[in-house]
N, C-alpha and C positions, 0 to 999 in steps of 0.2 A: 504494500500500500504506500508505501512511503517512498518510493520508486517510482510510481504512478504519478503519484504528487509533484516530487521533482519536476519529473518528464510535463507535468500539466503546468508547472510554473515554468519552466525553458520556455514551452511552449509559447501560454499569453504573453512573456517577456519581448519575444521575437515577434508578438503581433503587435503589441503597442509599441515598441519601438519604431516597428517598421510606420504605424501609425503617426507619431509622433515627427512624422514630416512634412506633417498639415503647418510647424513655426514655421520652414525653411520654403517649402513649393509654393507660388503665386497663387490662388483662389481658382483664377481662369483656368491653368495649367492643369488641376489636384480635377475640375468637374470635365476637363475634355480627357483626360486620360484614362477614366474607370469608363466611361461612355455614362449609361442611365443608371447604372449602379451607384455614382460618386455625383449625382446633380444636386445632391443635398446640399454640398457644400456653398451652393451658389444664395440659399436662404440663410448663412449667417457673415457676419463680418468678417474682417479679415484678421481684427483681435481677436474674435471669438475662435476663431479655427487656431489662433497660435497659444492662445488658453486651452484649447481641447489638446493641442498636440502637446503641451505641458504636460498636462495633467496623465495622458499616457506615457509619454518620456518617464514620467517617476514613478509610474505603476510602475515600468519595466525596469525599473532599480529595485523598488519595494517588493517587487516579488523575489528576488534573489540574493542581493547584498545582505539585508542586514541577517538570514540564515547562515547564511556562507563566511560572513565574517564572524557570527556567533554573537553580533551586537543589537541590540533587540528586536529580537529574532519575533518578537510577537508583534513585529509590522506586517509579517508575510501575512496573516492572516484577514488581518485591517485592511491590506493593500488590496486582497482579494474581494472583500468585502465591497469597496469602493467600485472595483471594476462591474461587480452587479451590480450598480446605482448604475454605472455609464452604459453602460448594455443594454438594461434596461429602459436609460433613456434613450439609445438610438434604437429601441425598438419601437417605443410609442412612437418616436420621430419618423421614422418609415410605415409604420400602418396610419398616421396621418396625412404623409404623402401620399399613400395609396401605393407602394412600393411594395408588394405581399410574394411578388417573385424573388428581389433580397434580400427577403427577410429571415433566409435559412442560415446566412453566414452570422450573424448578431443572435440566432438563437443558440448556435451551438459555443459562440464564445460566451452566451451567457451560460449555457450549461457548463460548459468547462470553469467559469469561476466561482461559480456556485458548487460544482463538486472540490476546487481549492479551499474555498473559505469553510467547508463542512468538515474537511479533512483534519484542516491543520488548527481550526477551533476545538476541534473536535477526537478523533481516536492515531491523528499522529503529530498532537502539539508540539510544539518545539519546547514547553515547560514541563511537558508529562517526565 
């Protein structure tokens, strides 16, 4: 289980990271490059997209450092936590736009961090 886990926090690390290039890519660039799957990005600012791409950039720390360095190691679970609040919100945000074709990729990241934060809150704590 705790193998799993890892592998589940590698995982979203590598997704919000990759995500978290919404600070660096222009707005125009981020909605013509996914084609219909990335027009969302066109409904918020261009602070708000480098707030969002923030906020995943340090998921993808939080899920890995502070375990790995053994320095409080009861972020990995918060951080997971977090990332079901954002998941969640780009799911309401896509069944509002009427997007119900990609809304398989935002369920399965939110399943995957919802089975992290159960984990590691839960039967492979990092304080057990």
């Amino acid at each position: 289980m705790n193998l799993a886990l890892w592998i589940v926090a590698g995982l979203m690390a590598v997704i919000c990271l990759t995500g978290s290039s919404k600070m660096f890519v222009p707005r125009e660039k981020l909605a013509a490059v996914g084609g219909s799957a990335s027009r969302w990005v066109e409904d918020f600012s261009p602070g708000a997209l480098k707030a969002i791409g923030a906020v995943e950039f340090l998921a993808a720390v939080g899920l890995i450092l502070p375990a790995a360095l053994g320095i409080a190691p009861v972020l990995v679970p918060l951080t997971a936590t977090g990332l079901v609040l954002l998941f969640a919100c780009a799911l309401t945000m896509r069944l509002r736009r009427g997007e119900r074709v990609t809304i398989a990729g935002d369920l399965l990241y939110l399943a995957l961090a919802l089975f992290l934060a159960w984990g590691r809150f839960g039967p492979e704590s990092f304080t057990g």
